[in-house]
C-alpha positions as CSV (number, residue, x, y, z in Angstrom):
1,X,52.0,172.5,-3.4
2,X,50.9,175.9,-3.9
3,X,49.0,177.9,-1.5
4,X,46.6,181.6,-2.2
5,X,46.7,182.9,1.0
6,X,43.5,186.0,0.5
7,X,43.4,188.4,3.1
8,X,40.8,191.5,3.4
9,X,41.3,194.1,5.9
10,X,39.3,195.7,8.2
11,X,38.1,198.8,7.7
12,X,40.2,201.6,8.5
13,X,43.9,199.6,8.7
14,X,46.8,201.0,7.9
15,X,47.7,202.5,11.4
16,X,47.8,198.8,12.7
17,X,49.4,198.0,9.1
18,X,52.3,200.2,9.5
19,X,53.1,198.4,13.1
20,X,53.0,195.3,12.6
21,X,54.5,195.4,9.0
22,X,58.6,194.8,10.2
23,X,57.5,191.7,11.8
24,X,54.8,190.5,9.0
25,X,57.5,191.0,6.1
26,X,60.4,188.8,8.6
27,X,58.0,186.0,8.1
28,X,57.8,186.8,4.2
29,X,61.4,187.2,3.4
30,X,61.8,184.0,5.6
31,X,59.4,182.2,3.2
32,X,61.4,184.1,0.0
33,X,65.3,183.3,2.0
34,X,63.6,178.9,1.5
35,X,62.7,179.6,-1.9
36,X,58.8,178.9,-1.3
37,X,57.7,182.2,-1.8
38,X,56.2,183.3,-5.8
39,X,54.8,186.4,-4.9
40,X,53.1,188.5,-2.1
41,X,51.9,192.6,-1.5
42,X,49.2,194.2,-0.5
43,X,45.8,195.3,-2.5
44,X,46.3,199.0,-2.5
45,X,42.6,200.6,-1.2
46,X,42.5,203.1,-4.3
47,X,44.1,202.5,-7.9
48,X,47.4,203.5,-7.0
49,X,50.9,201.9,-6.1
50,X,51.0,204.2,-3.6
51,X,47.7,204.9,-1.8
52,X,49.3,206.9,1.1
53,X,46.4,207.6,3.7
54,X,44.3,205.4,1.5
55,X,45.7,202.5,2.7
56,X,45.2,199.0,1.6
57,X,42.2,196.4,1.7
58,X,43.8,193.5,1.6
59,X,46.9,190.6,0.7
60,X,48.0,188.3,-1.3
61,X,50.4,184.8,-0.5
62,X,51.5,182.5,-2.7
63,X,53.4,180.5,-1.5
64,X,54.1,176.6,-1.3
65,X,53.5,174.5,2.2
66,X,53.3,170.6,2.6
67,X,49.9,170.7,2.7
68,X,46.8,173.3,3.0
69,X,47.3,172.6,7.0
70,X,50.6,174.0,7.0
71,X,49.2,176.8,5.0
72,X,46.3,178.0,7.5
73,X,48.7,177.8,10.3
74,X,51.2,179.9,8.3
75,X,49.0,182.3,7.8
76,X,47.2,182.0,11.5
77,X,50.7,183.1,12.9
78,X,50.6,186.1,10.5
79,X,51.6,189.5,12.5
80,X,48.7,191.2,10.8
81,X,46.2,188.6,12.1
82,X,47.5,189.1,15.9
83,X,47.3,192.8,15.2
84,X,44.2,192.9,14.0
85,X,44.7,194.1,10.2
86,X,42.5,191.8,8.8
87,X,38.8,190.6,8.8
88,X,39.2,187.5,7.0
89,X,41.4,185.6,5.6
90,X,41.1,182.3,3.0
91,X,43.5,179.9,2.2
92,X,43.4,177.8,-0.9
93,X,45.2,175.4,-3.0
94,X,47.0,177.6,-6.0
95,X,48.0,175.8,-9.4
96,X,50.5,178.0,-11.4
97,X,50.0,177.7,-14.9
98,X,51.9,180.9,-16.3
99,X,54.4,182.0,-16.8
């Protein structure tokens, strides 16, 4: 099944962003390489693709796990969560209806 893995960051993130990003997209492309990832990026902070010192306020996973266990742990092990990037982050089943 699908999974929306909703992140926010904490205030003031993109230093710690930029750090642990190499080792947050591994996991990604890892995800992408089994053919279980539909999409995933960040939220930029301001309405641009490129927000440069603006930074970002959040993420978005989808992604498909066995089960919505196997989702929070995924996203548990995520680099940004050890390093602090974000503040919270939800997990929740995701049904794909387009396209």
């Amino acid at each position: 099944m699908l999974y929306a893995i909703i992140s926010e960051d904490v205030a003031d993130s993109l230093e710690r962003r930029l750090a642990a990003r190499p080792d947050h997209l591994v996991r990604l492309e890892a995800l992408r390489d089994e053919g279980r990832l539909v999409l995933a990026g960040p939220h930029p902070a301001i309405d641009s693709e490129n927000p440069g010192d603006a930074g970002f306020s959040g993420s978005l996973v989808v992604a498909e796990f066995d089960g919505l266990e196997e989702a929070q742990r995924w996203a548990d092990a995520d680099p940004y969560v050890i390093a602090g990037v974000y503040a919270q982050v939800t997990v929740k089943p995701f049904k794909k209806v387009l396209p």
